[in-house]
mmCIF file as Biopython writes it, N, C-alpha, C and O atoms, coordinates in Angstrom:
data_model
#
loop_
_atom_site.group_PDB
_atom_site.id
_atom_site.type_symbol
_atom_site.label_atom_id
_atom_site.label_alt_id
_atom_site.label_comp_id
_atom_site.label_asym_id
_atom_site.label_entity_id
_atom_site.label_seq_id
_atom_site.pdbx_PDB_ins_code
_atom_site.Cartn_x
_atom_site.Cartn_y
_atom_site.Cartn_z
_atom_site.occupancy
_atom_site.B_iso_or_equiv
_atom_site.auth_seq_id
_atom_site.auth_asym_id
_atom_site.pdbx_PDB_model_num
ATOM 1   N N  . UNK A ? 1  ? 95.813  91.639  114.413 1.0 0.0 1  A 1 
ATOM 2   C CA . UNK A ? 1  ? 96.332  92.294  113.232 1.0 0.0 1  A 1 
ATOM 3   C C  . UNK A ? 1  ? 95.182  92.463  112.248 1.0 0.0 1  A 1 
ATOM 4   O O  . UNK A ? 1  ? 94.430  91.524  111.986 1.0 0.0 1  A 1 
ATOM 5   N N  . UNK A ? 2  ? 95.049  93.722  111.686 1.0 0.0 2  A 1 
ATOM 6   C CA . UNK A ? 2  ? 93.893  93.800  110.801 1.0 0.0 2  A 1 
ATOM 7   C C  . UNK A ? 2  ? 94.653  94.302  109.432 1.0 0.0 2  A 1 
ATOM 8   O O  . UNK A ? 2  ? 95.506  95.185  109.513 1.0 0.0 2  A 1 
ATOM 9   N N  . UNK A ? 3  ? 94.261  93.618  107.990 1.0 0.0 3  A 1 
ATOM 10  C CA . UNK A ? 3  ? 94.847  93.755  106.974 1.0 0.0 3  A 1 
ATOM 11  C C  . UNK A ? 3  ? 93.457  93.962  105.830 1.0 0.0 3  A 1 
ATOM 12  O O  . UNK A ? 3  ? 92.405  93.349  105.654 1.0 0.0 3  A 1 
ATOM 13  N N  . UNK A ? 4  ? 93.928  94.832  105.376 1.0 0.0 4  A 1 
ATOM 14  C CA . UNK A ? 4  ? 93.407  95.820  104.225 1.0 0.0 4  A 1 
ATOM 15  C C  . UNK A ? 4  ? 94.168  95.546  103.308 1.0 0.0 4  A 1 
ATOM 16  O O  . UNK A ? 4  ? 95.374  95.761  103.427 1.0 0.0 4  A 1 
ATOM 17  N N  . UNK A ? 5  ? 93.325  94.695  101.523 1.0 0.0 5  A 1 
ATOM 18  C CA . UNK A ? 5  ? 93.818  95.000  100.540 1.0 0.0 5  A 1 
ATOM 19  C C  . UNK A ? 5  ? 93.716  96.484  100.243 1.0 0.0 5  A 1 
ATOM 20  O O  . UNK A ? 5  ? 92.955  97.303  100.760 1.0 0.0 5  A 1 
ATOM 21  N N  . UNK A ? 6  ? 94.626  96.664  99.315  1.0 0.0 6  A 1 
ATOM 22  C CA . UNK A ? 6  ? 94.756  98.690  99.071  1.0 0.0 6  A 1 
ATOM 23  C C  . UNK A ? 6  ? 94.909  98.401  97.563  1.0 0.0 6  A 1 
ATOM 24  O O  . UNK A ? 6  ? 95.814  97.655  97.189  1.0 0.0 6  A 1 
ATOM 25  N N  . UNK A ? 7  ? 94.021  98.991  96.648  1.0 0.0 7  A 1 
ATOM 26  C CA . UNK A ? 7  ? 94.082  99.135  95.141  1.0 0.0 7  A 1 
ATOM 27  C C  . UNK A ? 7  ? 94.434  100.467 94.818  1.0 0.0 7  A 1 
ATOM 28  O O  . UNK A ? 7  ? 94.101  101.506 95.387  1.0 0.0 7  A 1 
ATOM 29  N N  . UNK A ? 8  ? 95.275  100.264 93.656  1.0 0.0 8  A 1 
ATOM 30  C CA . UNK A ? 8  ? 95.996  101.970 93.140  1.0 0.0 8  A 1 
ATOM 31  C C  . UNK A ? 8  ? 95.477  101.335 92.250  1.0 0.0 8  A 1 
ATOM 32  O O  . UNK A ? 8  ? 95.373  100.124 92.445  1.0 0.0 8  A 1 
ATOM 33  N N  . UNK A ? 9  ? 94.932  101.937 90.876  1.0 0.0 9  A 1 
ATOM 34  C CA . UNK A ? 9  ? 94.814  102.196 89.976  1.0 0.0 9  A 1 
ATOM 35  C C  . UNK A ? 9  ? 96.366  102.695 89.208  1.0 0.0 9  A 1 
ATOM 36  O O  . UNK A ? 9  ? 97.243  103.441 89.645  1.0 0.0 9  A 1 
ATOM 37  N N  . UNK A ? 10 ? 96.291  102.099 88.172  1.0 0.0 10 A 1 
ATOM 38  C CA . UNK A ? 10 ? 97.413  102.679 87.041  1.0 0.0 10 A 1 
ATOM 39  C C  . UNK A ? 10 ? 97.952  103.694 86.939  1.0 0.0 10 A 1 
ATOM 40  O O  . UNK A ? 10 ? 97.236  104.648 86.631  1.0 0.0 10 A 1 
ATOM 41  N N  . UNK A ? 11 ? 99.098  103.885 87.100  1.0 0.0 11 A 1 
ATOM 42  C CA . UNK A ? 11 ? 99.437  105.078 87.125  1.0 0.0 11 A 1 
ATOM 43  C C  . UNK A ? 11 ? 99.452  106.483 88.140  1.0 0.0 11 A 1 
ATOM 44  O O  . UNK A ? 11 ? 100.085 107.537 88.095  1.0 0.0 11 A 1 
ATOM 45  N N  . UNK A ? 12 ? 98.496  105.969 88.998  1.0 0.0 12 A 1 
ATOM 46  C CA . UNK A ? 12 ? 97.914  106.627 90.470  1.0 0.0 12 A 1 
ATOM 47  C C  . UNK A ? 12 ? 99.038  106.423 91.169  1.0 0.0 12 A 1 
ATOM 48  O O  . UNK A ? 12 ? 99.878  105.582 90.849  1.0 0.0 12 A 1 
ATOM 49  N N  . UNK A ? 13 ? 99.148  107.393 92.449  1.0 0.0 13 A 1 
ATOM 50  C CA . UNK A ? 13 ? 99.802  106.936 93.727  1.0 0.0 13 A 1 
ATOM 51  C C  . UNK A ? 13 ? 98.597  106.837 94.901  1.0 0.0 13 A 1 
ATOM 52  O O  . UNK A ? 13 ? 97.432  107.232 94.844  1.0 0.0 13 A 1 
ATOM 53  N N  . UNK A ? 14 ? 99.238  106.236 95.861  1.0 0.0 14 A 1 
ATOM 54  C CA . UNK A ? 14 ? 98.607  106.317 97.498  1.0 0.0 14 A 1 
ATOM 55  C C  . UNK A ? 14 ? 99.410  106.285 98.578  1.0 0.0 14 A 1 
ATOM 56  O O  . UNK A ? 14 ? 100.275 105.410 98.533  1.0 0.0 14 A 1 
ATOM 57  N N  . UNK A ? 15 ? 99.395  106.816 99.323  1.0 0.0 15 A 1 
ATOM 58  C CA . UNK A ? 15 ? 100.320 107.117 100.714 1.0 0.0 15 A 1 
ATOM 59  C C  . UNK A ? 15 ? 98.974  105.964 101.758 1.0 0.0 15 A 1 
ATOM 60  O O  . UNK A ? 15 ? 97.867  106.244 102.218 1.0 0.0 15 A 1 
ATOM 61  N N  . UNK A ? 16 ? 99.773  104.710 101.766 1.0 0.0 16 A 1 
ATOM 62  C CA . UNK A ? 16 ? 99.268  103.998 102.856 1.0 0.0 16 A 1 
ATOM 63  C C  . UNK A ? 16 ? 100.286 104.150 104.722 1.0 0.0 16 A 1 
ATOM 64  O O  . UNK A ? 16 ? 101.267 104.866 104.923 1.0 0.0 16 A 1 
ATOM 65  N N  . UNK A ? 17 ? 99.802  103.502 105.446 1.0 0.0 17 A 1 
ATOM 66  C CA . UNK A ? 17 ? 100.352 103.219 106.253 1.0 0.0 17 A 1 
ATOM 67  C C  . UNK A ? 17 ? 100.780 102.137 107.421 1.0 0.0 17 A 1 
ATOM 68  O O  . UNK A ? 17 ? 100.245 102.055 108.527 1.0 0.0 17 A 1 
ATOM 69  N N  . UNK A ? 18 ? 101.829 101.353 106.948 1.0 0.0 18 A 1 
ATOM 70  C CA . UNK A ? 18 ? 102.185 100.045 107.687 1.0 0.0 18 A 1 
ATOM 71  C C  . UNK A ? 18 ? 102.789 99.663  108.998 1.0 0.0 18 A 1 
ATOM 72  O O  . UNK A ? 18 ? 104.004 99.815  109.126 1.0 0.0 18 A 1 
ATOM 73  N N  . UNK A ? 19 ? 102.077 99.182  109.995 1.0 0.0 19 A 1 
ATOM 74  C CA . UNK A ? 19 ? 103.107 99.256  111.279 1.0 0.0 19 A 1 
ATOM 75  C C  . UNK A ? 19 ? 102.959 97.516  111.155 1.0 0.0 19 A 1 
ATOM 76  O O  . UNK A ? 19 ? 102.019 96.837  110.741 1.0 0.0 19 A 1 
ATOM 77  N N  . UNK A ? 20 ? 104.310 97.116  111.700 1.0 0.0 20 A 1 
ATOM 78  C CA . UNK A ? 20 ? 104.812 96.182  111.957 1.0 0.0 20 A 1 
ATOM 79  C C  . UNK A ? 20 ? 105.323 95.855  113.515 1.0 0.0 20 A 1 
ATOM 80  O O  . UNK A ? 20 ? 106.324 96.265  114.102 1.0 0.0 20 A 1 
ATOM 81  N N  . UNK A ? 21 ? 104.295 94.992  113.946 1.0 0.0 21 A 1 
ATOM 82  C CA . UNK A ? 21 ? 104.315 94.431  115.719 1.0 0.0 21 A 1 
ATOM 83  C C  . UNK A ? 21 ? 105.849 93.668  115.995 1.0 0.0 21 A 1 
ATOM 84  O O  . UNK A ? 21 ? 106.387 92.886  115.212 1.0 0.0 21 A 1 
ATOM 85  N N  . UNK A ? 22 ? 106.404 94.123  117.342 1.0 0.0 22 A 1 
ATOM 86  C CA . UNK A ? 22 ? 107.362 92.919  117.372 1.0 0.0 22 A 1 
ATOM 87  C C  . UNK A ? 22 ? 107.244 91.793  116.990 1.0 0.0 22 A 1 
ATOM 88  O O  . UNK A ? 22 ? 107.957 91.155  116.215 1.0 0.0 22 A 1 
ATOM 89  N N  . UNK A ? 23 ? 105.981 91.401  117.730 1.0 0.0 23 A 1 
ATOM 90  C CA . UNK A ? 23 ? 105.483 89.517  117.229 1.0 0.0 23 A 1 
ATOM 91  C C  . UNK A ? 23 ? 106.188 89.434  115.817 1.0 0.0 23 A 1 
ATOM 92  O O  . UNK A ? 23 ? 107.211 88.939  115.344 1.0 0.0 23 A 1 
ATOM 93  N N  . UNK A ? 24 ? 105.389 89.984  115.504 1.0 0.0 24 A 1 
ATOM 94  C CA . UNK A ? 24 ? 105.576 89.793  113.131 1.0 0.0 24 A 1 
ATOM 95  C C  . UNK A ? 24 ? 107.245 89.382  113.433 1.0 0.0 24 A 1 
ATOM 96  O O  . UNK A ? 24 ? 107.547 88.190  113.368 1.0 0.0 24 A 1 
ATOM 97  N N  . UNK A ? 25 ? 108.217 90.318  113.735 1.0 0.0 25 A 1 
ATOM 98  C CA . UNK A ? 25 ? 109.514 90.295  113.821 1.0 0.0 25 A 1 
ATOM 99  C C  . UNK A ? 25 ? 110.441 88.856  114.622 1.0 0.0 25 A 1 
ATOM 100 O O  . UNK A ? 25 ? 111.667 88.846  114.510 1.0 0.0 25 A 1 
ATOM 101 N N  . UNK A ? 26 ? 109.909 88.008  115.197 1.0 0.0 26 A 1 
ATOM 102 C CA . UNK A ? 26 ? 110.030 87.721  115.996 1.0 0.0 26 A 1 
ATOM 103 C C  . UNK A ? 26 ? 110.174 85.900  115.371 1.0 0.0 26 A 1 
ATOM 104 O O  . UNK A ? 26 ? 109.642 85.436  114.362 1.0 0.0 26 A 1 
ATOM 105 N N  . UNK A ? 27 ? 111.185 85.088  116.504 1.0 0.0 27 A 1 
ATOM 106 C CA . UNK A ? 27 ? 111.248 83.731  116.063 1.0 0.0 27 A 1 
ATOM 107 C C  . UNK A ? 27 ? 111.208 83.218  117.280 1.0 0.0 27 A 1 
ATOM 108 O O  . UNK A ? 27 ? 111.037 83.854  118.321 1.0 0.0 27 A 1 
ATOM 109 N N  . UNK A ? 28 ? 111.346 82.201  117.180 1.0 0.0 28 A 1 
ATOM 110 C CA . UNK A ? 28 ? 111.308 80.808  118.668 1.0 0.0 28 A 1 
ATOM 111 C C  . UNK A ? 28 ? 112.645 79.767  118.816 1.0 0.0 28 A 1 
ATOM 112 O O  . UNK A ? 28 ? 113.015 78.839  118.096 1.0 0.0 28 A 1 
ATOM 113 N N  . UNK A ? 29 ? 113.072 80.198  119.771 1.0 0.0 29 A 1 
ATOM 114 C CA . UNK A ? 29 ? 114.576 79.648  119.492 1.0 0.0 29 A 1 
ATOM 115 C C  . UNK A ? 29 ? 114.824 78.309  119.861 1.0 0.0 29 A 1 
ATOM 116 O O  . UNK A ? 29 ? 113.755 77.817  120.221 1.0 0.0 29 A 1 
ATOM 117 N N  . UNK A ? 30 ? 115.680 77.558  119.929 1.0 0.0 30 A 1 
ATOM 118 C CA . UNK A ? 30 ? 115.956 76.003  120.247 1.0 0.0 30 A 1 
ATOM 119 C C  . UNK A ? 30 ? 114.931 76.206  121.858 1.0 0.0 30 A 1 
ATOM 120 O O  . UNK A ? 30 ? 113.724 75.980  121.765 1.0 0.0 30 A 1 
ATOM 121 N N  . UNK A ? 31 ? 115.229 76.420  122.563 1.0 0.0 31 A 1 
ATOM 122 C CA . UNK A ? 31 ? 114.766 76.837  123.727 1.0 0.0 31 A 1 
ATOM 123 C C  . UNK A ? 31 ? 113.573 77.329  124.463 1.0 0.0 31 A 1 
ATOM 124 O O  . UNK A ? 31 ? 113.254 77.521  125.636 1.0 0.0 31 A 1 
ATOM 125 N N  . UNK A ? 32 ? 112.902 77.486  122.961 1.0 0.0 32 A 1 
ATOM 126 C CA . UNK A ? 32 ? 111.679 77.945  123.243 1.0 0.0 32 A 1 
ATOM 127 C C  . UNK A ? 32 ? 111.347 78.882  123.402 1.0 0.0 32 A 1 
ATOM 128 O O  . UNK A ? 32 ? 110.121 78.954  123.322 1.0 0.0 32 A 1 
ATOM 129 N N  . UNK A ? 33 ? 112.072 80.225  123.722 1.0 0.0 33 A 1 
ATOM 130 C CA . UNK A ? 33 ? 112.008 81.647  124.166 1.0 0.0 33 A 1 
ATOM 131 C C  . UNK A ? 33 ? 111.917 82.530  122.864 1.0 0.0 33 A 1 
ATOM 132 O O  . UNK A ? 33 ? 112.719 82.481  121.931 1.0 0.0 33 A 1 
ATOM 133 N N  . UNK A ? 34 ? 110.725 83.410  122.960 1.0 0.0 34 A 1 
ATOM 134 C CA . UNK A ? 34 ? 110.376 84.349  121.513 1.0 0.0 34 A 1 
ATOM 135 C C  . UNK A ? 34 ? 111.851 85.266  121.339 1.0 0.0 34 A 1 
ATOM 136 O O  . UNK A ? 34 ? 112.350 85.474  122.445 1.0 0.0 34 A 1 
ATOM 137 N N  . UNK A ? 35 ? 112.478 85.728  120.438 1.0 0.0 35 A 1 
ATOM 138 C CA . UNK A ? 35 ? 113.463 86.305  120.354 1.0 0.0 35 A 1 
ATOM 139 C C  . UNK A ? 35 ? 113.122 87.429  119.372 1.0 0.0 35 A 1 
ATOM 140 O O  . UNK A ? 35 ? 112.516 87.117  118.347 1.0 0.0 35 A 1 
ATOM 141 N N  . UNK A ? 36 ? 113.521 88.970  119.632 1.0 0.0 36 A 1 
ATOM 142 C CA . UNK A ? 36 ? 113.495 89.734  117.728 1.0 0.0 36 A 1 
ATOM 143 C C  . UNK A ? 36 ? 115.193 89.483  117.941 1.0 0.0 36 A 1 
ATOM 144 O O  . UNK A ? 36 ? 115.887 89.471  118.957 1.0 0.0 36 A 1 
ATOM 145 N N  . UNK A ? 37 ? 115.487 89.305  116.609 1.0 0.0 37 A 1 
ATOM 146 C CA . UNK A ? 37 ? 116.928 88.761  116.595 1.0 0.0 37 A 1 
ATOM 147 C C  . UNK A ? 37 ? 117.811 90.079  115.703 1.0 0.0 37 A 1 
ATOM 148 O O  . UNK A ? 37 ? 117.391 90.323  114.572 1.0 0.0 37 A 1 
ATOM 149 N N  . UNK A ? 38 ? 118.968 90.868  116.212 1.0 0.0 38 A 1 
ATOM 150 C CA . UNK A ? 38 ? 119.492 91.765  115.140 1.0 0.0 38 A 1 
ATOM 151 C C  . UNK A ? 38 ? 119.567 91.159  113.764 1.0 0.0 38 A 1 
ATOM 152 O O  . UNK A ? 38 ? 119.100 90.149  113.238 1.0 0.0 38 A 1 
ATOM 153 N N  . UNK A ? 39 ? 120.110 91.871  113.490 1.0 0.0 39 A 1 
ATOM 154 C CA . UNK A ? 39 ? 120.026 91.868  111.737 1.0 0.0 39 A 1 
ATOM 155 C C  . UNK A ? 39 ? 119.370 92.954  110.603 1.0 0.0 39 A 1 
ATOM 156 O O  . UNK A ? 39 ? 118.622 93.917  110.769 1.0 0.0 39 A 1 
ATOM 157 N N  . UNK A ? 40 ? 119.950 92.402  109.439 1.0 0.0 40 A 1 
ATOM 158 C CA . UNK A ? 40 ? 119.105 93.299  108.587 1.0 0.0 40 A 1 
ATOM 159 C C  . UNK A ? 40 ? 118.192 92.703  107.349 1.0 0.0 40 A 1 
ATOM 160 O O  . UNK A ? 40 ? 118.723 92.181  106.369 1.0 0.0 40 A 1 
ATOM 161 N N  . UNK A ? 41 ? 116.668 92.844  107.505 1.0 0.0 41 A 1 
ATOM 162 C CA . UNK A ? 41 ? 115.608 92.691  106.939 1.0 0.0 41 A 1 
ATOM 163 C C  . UNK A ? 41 ? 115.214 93.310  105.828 1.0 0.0 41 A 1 
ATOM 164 O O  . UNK A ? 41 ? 115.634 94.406  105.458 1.0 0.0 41 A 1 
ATOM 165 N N  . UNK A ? 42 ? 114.345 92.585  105.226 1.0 0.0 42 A 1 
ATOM 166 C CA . UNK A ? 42 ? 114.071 92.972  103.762 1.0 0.0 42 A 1 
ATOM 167 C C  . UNK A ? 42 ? 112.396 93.540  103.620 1.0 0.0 42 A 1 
ATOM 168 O O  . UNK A ? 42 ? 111.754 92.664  103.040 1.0 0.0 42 A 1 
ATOM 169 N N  . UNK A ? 43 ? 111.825 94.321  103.854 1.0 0.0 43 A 1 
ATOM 170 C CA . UNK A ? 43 ? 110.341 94.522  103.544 1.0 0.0 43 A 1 
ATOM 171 C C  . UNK A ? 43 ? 110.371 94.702  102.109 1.0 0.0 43 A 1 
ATOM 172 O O  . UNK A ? 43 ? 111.221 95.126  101.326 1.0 0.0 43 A 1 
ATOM 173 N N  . UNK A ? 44 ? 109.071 94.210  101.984 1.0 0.0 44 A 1 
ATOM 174 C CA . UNK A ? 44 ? 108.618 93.879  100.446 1.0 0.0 44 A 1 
ATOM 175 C C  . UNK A ? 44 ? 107.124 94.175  100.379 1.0 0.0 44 A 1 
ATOM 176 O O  . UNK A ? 44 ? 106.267 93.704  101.126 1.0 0.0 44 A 1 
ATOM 177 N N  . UNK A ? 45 ? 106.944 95.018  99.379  1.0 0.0 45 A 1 
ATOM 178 C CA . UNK A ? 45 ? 105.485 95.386  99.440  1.0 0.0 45 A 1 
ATOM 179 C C  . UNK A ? 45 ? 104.893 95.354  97.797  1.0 0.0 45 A 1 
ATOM 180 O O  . UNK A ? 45 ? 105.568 95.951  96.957  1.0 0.0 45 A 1 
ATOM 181 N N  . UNK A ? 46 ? 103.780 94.735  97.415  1.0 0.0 46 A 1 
ATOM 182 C CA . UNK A ? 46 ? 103.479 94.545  95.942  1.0 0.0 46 A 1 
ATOM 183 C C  . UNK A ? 46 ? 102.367 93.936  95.323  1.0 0.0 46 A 1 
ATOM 184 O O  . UNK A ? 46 ? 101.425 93.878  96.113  1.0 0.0 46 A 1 
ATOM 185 N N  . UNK A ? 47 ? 102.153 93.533  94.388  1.0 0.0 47 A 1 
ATOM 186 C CA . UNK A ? 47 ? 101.242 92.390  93.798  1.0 0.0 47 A 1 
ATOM 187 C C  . UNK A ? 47 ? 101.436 91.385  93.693  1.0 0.0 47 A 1 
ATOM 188 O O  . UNK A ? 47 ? 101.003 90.815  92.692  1.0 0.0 47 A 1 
ATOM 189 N N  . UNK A ? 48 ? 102.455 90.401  95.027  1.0 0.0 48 A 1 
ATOM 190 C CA . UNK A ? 48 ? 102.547 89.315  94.518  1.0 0.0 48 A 1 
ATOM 191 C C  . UNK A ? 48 ? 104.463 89.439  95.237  1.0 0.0 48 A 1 
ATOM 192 O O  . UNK A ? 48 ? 105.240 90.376  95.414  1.0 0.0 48 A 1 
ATOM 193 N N  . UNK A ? 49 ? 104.526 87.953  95.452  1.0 0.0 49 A 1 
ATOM 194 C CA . UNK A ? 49 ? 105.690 87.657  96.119  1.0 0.0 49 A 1 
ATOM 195 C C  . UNK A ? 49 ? 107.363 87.881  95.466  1.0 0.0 49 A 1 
ATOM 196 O O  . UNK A ? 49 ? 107.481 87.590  94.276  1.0 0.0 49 A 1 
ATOM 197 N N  . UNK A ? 50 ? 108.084 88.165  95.884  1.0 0.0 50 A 1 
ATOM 198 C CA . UNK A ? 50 ? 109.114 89.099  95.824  1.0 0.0 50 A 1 
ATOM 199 C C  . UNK A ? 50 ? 109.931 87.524  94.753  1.0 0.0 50 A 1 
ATOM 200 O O  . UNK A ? 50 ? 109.663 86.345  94.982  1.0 0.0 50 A 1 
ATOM 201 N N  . UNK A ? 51 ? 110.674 87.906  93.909  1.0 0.0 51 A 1 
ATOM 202 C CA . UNK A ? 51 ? 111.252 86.998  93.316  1.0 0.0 51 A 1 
ATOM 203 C C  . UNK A ? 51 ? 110.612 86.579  92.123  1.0 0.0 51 A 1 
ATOM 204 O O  . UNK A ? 51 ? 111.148 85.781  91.354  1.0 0.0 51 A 1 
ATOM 205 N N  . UNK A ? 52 ? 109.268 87.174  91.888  1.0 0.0 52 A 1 
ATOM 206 C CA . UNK A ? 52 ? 108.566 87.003  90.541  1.0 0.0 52 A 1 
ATOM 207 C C  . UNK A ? 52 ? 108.561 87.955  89.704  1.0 0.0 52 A 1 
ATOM 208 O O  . UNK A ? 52 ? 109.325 88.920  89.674  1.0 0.0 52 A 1 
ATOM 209 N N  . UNK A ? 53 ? 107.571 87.668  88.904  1.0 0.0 53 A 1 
ATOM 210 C CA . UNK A ? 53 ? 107.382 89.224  87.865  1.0 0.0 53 A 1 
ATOM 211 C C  . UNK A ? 53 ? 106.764 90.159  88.372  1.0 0.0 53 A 1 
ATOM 212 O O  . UNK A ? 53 ? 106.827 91.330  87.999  1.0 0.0 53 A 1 
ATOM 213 N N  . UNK A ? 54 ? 106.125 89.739  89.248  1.0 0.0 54 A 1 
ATOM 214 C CA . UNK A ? 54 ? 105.224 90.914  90.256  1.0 0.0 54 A 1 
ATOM 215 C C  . UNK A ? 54 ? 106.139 91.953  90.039  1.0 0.0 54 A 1 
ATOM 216 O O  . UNK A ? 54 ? 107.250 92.004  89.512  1.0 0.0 54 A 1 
ATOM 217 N N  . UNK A ? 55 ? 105.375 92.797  90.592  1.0 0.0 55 A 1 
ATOM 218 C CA . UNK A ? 55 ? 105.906 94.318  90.744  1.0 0.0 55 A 1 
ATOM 219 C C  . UNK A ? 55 ? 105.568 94.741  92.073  1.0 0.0 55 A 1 
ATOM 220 O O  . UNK A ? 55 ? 104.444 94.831  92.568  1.0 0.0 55 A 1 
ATOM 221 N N  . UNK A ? 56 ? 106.668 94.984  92.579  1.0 0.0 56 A 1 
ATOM 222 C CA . UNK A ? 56 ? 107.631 95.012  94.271  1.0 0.0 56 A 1 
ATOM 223 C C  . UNK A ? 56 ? 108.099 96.267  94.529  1.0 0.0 56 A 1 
ATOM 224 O O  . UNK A ? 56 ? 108.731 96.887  93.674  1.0 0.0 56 A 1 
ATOM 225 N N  . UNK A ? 57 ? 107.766 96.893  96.048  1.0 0.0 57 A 1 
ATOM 226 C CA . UNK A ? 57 ? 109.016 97.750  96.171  1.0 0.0 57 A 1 
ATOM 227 C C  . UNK A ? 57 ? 109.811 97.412  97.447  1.0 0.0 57 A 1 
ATOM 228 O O  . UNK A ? 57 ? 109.138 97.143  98.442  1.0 0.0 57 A 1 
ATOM 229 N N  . UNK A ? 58 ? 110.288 97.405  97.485  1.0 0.0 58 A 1 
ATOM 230 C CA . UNK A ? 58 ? 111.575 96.981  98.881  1.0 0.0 58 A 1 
ATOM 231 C C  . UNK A ? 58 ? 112.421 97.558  99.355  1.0 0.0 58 A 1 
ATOM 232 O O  . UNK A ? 58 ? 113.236 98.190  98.683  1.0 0.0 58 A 1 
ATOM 233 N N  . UNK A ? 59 ? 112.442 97.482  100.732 1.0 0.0 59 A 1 
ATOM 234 C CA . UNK A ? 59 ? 113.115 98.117  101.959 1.0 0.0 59 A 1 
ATOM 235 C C  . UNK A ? 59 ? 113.835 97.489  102.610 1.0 0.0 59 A 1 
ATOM 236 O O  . UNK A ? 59 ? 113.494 96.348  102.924 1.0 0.0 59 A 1 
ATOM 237 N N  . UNK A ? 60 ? 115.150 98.049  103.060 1.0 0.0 60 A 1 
ATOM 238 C CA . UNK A ? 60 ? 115.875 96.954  103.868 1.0 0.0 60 A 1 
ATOM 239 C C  . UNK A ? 60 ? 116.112 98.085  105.097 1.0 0.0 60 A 1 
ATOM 240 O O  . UNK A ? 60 ? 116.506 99.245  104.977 1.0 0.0 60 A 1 
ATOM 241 N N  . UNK A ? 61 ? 115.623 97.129  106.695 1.0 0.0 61 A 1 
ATOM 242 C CA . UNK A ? 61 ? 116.084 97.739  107.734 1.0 0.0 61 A 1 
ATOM 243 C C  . UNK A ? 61 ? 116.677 97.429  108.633 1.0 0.0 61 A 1 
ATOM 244 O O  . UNK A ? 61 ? 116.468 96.221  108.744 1.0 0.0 61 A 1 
ATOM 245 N N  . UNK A ? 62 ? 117.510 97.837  109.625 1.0 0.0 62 A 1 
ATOM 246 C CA . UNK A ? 62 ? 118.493 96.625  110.486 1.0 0.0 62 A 1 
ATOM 247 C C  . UNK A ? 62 ? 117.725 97.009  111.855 1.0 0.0 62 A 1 
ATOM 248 O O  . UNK A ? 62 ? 117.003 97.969  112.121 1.0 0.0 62 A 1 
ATOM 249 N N  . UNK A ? 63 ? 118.117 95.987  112.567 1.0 0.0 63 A 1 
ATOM 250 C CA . UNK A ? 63 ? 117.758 95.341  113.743 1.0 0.0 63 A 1 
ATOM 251 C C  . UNK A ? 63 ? 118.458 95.741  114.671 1.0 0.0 63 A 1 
ATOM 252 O O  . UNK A ? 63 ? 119.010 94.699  115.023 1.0 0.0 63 A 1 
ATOM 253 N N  . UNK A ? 64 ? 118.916 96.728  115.484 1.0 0.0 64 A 1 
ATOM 254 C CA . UNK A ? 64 ? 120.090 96.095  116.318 1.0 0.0 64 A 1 
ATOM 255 C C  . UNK A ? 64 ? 119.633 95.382  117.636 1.0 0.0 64 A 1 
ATOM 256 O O  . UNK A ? 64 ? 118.463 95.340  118.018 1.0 0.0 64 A 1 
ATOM 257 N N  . UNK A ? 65 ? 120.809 94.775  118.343 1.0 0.0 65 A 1 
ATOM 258 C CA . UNK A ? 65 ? 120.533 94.703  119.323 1.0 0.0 65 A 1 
ATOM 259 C C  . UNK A ? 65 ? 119.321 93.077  119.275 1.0 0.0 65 A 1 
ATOM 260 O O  . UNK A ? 65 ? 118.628 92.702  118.330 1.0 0.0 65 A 1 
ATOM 261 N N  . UNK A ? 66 ? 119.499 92.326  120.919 1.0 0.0 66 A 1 
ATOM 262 C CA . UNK A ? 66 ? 118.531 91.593  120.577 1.0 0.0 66 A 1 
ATOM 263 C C  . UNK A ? 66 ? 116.983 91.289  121.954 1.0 0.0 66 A 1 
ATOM 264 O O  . UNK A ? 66 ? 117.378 90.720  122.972 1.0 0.0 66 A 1 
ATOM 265 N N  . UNK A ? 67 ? 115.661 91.592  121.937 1.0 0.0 67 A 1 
ATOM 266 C CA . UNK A ? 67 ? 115.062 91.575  122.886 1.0 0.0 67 A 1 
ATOM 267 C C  . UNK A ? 67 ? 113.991 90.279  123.152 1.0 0.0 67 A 1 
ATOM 268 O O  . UNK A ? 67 ? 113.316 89.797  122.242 1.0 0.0 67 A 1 
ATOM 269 N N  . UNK A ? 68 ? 113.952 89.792  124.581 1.0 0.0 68 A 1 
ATOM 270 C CA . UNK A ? 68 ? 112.834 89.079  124.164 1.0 0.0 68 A 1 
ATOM 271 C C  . UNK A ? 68 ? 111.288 89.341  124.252 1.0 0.0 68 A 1 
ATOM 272 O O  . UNK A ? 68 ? 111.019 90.492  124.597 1.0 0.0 68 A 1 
ATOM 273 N N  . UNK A ? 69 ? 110.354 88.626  124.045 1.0 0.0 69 A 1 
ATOM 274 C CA . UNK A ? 69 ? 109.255 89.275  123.743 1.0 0.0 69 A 1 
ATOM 275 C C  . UNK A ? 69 ? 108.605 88.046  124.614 1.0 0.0 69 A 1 
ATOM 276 O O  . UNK A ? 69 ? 109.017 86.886  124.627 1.0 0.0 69 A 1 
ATOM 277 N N  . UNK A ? 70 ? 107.392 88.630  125.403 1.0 0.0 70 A 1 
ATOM 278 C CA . UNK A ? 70 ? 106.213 87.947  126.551 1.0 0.0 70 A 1 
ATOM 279 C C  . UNK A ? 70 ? 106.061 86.681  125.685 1.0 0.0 70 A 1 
ATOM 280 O O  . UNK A ? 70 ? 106.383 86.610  124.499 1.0 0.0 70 A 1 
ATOM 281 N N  . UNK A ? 71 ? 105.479 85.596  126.501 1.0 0.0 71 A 1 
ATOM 282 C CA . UNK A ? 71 ? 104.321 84.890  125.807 1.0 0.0 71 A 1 
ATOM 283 C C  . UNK A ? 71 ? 103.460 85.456  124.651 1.0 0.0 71 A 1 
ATOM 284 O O  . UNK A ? 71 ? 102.547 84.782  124.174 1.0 0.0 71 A 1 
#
């Protein structure tokens, strides 16, 4: 995974672009087996962690369905 801070300036926009790997999506169940699990998720993108004063924008997307994923 390769991650790039991205600076806007004030008032500016920028059209970035984010892909998100199954892995990222993905948990380890009692059992041990990687799972992406349905549901619906929250992306959060900003200066700083979601629940503060930061300034956030957020996406919610659902999951369906459930697959497992290799080693």
């Amino acid at each position: 995974m390769r991650l790039t801070r991205v600076h806007v300036a004030a008032g500016k926009s920028m059209h970035v672009q984010l892909t998100v790997n199954p892995r990222s999506l993905s948990y380890v169940n009692e059992a041990g087996d990687r799972l992406i699990a349905p549901g619906v998720y929250k992306l959060s993108i900003g200066g700083g962690q979601p629940g503060t004063d930061a300034q956030v924008v957020e996406a919610d997307f659902t999951i369906t369905g459930q697959a497992p994923l290799p080693e």
